[in-house]
C-alpha positions, -999 to 999 in steps of 0.1 A, spaced: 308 625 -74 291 618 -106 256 619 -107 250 587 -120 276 569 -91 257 589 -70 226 573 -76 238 543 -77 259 537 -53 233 551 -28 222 523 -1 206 520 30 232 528 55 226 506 88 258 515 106 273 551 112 306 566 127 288 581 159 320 596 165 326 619 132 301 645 135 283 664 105 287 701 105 255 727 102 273 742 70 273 706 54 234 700 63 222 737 56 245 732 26 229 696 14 192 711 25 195 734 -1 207 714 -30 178 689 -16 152 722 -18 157 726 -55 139 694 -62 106 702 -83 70 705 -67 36 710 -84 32 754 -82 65 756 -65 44 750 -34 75 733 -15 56 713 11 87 701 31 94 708 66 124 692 80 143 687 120 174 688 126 178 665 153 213 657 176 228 650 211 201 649 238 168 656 218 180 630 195 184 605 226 151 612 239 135 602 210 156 571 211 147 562 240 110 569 235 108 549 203 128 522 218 108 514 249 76 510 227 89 488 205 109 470 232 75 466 251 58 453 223 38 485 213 37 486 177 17 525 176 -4 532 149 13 557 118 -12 582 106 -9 571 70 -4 535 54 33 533 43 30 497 30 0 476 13 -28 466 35 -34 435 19 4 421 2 3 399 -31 26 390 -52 52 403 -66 56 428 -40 56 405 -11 80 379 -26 105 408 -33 98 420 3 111 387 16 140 384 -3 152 413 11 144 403 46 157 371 40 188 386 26 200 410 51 191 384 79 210 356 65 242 377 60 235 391 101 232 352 109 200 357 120 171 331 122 141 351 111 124 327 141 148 339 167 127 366 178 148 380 206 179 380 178 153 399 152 141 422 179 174 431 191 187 443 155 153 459 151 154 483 180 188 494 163 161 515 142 155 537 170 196 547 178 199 559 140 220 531 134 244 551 151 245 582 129 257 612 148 225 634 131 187 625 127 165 648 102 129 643 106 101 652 78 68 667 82 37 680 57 8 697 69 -22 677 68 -44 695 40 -17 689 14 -29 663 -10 -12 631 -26 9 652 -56 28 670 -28 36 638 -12 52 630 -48 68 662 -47 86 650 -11 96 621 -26 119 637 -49 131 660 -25 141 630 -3 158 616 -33 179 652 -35 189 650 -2 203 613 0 220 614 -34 235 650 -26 245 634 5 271 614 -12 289 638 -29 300 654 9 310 616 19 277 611 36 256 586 39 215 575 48 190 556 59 156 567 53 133 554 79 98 549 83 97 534 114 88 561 136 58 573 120 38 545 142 51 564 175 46 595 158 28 607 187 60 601 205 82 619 181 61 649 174 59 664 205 97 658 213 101 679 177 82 706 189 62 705 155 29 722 153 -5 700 152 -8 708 116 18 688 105 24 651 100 54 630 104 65 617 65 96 600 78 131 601 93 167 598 76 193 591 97 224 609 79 266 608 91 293 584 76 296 550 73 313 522 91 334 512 57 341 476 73 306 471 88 290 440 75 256 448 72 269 480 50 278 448 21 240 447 19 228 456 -14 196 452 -26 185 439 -63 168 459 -90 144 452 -115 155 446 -153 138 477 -173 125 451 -196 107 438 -165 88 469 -154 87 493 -190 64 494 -218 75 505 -248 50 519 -272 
């Protein structure tokens, strides 16, 4: 695929083929186009589970019977602002907004919300979860550094047919997942992706996003 269809055409994948696996030869194989991204010194700060079939279930279930219970957990770092403002918070509620009104979803039908929400927690159905952790002394330019390596790995994705959904929202049951990964205490959970193919006639796969203008967020000096 070219790189710039790559890029974008990349989306937030909420609805997989459970039923068409991925191989270990097509994630080894995107893991290492992923591993070439840049990091400061070549340190390489990411660590990365492969997670399927029953270990991935556990976890599922774990995740789901918090937030089912009304649990929220606490995430060992802030993913989002403490304190929203505009224009981040009106851009946050368009895209709510926007992917609940095409579901036919009332944002005040909380059983409806909640229901879609837990869908989180099954992967959206994808057939492989990969989970991301750092050890805790690295400092803020490493977490750069993942970023782009996360951007590797969903973009390389695509030229295999694949598909993602990065996911932050297991880091607040981290304490959940962790221990279910096996991962030493060193380490911290960055975030999940779940990664397979998707449903090509699923409606919440027409979901796209907007973008900024570059007029609207470049300066030109």
């Amino acid at each position: 695929m070219d790189t710039i269809a790559a890029i974008t055409g990349r989306q937030s994948i909420r609805a997989f083929d459970a039923d068409r696996p991925v191989s270990d030869e097509q994630i080894r194989s995107l893991l290492a186009v992923a591993g070439r991204a840049p990091s400061g010194s070549n340190i390489q700060p990411w660590q990365i589970f492969v997670v399927r079939g029953q270990r991935k279930q556990h976890i599922t279930d774990a995740c789901s019977e918090r937030y089912l219970s009304g649990d929220e957990g606490v995430a060992e770092y802030h993913y989002y602002p403490q304190h929203w403002r505009a224009p981040y918070i009106d851009r946050r509620r368009e895209t709510g907004f926007g992917l609940y009104g095409l579901l036919g979803i009332e944002r005040r039908d909380a059983a409806a919300v909640q229901a879609y929400r837990v869908q989180n927690y099954q992967f959206f159905g994808a057939p492989v979860a990969l989970f991301f952790t750092i050890d805790r002394d690295m400092e803020l330019g490493s977490w750069l550094d993942y970023g782009m390596f996360l951007q590797s790995l969903m973009v390389a994705a695509r030229a295999d047919g694949l598909e993602t959904c990065p996911q932050a929202a297991f880091c607040p049951y981290y304490d959940s997942v962790m221990p279910l990964l096996n991962a030493p205490d060193e380490q911290m959970l960055v975030c999940a992706i779940s990664l397979g193919y998707a449903q090509p006639d699923a409606l919440i796969n027409s979901y796209r996003t907007g973008r900024l203008a570059v007029d609207e967020f470049t300066t030109f000096l």
